[in-house]
N, C-alpha and C positions, 0 to 999 in steps of 0.2 A: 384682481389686484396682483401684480408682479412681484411675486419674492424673490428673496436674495438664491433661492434654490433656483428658480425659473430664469434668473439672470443670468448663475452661471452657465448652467444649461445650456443658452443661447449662446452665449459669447463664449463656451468654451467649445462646441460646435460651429461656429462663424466667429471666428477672431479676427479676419479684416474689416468685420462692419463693427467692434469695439474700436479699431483703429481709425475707421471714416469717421464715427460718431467723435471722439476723441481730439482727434486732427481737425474736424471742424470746430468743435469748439476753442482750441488754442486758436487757431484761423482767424475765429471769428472774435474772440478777446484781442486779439491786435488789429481787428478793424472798427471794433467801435469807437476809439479813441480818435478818428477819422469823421465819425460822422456826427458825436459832440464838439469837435475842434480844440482839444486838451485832453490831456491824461491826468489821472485823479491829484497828483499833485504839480498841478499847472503847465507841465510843460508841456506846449506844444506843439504836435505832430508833423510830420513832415512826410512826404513820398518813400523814403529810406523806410519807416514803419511799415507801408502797405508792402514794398519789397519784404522787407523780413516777416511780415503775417503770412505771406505766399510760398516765404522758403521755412518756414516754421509748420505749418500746414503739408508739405511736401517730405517734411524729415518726419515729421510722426507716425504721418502714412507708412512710409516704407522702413520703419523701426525694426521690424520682426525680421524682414530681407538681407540686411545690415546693419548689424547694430553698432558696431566698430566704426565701420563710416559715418552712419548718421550723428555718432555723437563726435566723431573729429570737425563735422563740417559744422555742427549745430555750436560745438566753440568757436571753430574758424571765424563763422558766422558772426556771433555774439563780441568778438574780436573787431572784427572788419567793419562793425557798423558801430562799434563806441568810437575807433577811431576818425568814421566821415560823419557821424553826427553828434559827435562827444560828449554822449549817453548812450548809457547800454540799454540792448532791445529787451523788454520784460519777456517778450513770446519768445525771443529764440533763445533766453536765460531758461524758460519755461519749458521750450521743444528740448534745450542739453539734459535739464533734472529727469525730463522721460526718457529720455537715451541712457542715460546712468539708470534708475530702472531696469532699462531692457539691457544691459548690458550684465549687471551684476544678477537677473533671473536669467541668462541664457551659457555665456559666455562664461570656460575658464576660470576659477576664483582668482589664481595669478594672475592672469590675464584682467580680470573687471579689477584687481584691487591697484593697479597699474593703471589702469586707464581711470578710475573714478580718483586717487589721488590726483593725477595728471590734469584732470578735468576740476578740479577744487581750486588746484596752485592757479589755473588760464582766468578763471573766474575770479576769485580773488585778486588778479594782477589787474581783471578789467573795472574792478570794483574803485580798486586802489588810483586808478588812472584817472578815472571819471570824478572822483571824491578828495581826490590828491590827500588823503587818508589813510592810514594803515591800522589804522588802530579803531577805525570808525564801528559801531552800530553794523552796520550793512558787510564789511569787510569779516568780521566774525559769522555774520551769519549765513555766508557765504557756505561756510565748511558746515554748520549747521545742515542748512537743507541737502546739499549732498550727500552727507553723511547718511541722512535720514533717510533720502531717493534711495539710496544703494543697501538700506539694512532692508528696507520695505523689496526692493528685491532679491535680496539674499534671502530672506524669510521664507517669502513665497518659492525659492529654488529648491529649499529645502523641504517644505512639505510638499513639494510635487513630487520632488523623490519620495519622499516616505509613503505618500499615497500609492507611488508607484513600484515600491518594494513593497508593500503589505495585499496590492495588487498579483503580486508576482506570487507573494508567499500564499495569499489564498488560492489560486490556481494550483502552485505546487500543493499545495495540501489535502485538493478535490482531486488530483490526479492520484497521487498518493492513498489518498481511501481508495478511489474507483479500485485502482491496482491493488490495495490490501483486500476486497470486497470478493474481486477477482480470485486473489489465491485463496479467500478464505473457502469459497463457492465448490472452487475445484479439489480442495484437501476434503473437503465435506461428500462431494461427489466422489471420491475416492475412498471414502470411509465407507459410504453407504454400498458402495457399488463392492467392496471388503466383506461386509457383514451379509449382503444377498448371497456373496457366492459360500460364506461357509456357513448358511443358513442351510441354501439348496442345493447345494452341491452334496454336504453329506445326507441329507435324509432323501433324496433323488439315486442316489449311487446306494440306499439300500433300501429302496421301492425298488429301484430297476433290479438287483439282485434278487429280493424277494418277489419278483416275478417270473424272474425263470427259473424259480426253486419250483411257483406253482402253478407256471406252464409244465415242467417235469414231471410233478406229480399227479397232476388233475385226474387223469385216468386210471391209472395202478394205483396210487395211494391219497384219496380225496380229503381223509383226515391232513394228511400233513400238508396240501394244499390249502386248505379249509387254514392251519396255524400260517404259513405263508400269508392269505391274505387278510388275516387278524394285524398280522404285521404292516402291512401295506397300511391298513388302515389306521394304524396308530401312527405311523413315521406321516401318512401324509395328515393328520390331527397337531402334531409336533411342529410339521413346518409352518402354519396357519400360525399356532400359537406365537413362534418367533419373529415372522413374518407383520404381524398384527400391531406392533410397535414400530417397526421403521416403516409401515405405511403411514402411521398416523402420522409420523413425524414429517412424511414429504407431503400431506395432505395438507398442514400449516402453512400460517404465509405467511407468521412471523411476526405479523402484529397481534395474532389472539392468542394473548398471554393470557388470557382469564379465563382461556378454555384449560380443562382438566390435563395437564400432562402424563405422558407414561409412567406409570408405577413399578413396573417391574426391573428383577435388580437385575443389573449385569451379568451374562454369561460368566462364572470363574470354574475355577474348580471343584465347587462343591456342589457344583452337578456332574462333577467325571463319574461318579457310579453309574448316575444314572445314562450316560452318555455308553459306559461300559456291557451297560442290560441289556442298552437298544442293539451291541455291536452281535453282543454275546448271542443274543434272539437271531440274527440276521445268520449267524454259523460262523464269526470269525471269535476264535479263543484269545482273547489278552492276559498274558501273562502279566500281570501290574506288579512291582515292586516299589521299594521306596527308600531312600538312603537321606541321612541325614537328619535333619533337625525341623520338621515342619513349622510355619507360623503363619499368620496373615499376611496376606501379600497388597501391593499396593493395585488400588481396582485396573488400573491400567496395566500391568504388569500379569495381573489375574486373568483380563480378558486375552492376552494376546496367547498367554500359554495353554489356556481350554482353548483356544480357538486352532491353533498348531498341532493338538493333541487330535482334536477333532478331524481335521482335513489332513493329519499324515497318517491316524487308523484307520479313515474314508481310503484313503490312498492305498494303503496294505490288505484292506480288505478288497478292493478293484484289483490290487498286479498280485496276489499274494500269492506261492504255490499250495502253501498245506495248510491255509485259513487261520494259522496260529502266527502272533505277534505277540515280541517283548517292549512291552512299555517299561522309562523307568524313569523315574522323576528323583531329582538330586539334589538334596537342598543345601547347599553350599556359605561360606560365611557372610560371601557378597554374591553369589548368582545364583542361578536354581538352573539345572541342566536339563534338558528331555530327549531321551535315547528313545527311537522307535525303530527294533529291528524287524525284519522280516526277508525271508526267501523270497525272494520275485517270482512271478511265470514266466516262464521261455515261451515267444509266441504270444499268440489273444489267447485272450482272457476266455474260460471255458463258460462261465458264467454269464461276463458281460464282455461281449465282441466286441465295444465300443470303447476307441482310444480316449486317454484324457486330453484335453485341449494345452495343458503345458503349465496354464496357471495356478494349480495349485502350490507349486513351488516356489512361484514366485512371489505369492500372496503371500505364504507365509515366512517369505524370507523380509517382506517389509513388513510386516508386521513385526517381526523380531527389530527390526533397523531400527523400527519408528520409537520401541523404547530404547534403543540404545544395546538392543541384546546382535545377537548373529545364528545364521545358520549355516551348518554343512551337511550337504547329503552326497552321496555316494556308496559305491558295492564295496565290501572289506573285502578283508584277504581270502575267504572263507568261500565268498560268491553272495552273500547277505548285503541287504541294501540297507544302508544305517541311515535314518536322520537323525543331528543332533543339533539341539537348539540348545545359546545360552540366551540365560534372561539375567542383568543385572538385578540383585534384589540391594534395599537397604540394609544398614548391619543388624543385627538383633538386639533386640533388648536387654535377653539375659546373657547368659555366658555362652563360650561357644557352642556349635551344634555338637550333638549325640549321635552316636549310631556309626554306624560302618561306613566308611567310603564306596562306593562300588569301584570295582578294579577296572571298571570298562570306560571311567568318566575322561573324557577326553584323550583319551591314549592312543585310539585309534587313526590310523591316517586312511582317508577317505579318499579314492578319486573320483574329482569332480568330471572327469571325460564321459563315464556314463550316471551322472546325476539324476539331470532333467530330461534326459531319453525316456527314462522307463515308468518315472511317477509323471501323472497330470497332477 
């Protein structure tokens, strides 16, 4: 059985065989009055009908091609033959109401509301003519079925638009994810690819240290090789352990939500001690200080400053000449600041001959960006190479911060011309 689904279907994929099928039947409605010899109310028929069933079948057909035409000629028509058989033709009354139709579903609203008045007044005059009438039954209902022909194509103009905008808008909206899906993919790929490099970057940059402490010693002093690679083997335990979360993470595929997710908390800073043991063990001294008013920091703002802290001590222990670094963390009434000085080496590194690749600096200058904070590194006045980072914090809860200002907080001008030469 054929439904109304399976019909559109066809006929909105083959719309001249709705117009054949169509066309024949008006066609074929003004020819059987031909072949009973009267029309249903006795008059009749003449040769003038079979002409106007042949030109009423010929205007349906080509309605969709011209619709403008078809319905001037389908009046013209309708016209031309109440005046040689004085009676209007029912079919070519019948092929103008389908041209109003297609006139008001294709054609200009001004444009169809101009031609389908225009087409009422031609009709009604032919009404009036035939009926010598004005006031008749059939003279009213004239404007009737026009009217009707033309809301029944206006209707349909209008959900074909709506279809065709909600068309439009679903597309825009699949393009739209794909592209949000897109940049979500690649800020994710950019976090992760973030979190590897200051996973491995620093405990790799003090394995490779603590390797040529006990290549150094291996033969004159075996004990301190012997504590070397006790260190090895703890930094590479540490990076396994950090490690072991962002693999799971890329191990998902996103629908198994009911597998067990990572528990462990976030890098912040209250692992800097122990981040301070691992430096301290490896032979780089941190001077830590601390100014201000400490509190709870917001997790994002937490992660980014252990993680800055991490890879610019990484950094000072790789370029640093006398293994000693001043940490200083500044908690401010809207920022928290992070001072990391240190004396560079002149030259490679006596330790590790291997340059940094550049991005260390840059990692953690988007990291700062991405909460809103900033970074500057460069050599002072002195010959010291400062990094300083701020981090926006929220305001505090209680009253202002306590504690001393450090004199060093932002005062400093830094040039950036030897910045990123000398830290990876």
């Amino acid at each position: 059985m054929i439904g109304p689904a399976s019909l559109q279907r066809v006929t909105g994929a083959h719309p001249r065989l709705l117009d054949a099928a169509l066309a024949t039947l008006v066609g074929g409605l003004g020819l059987l009055p031909l072949l009973f010899g009267r029309w249903p109310d006795g008059v009749h028929p003449s040769g003038a009908d079979a002409v106007a069933a042949a030109a009423a079948f010929l205007l349906v057909l080509a309605r969709r091609r011209a619709p403008l035409p078809v319905l001037a000629l389908a009046v013209l028509g309708e016209v031309a033959f109440t005046l040689i058989a004085s009676y209007p033709s029912r079919v070519l009354k019948m092929a103008a109401l389908i041209a109003v139709y297609t006139v008001a579903r294709t054609v200009r609203r001004r444009i169809a509301v101009i031609a389908v008045s225009g087409t009422a007044l031609a009709l009604y005059a032919v009404i009036t003519y035939s009926t010598d009438s004005a006031t008749g039954p059939e003279a009213g209902a004239v404007f009737a079925w026009t009217g009707m022909f033309a809301a029944v194509g206006a209707t349909v103009r209008t959900w074909h638009a709506y279809a065709a905008a909600m068309e439009e808008r679903a597309l825009r909206a699949e393009a739209t994810k794909e592209e949000e899906a897109r940049r979500r993919v690649a800020e994710e790929r950019l976090r992760i690819a973030r979190e590897l490099h200051d996973v491995i970057a620093h405990h790799i940059a003090l394995i490779t240290i603590q390797a040529g402490l006990a290549d150094r010693f291996l033969r004159g002093r075996p004990d301190q090789a012997e504590v070397a690679l006790r260190h090895i083997r703890d930094a590479g335990r540490m990076v396994l352990d950090e490690l072991g979360p962002l693999l799971q993470v890329l191990r998902q595929s996103g629908d198994e939500t009911h597998e067990a997710q990572p528990t462990d908390p976030v890098p912040g800073l209250s692992r800097l001690g122990a981040l301070l043991e691992s430096l301290a063990a490896a032979g780089l001294n941190v001077r830590h200080r601390q100014a201000g008013h400490p509190r709870p920091l917001p997790t994002a703002i937490d992660l980014a400053a252990y993680r800055v802290i991490q890879e610019g001590l990484t950094n000072a222990h790789k370029h640093g000449a006398t293994g000693e670094t001043d940490l200083l963390l500044d908690y401010g009434p809207d920022d928290l600041c992070i001072h990391i000085t240190n004396l560079p080496h002149v030259g490679p590194s006596p330790v590790s001959p291997a340059t940094g690749s550049g991005h260390g600096l840059t990692g953690m200058r988007e990291r700062a960006q991405a909460v809103g904070g900033s970074l500057l590194a460069g050599a002072d006045a002195d010959g010291r190479f400062r990094l300083a980072v701020h981090l926006p914090l929220p305001l505090p809860a209680v009253g202002p911060p306590t504690g001393t200002r450090a004199s060093d907080r932002s005062g400093t001008a830094l040039r950036a011309s030897a910045a990123e030469g000398r830290q990876g």
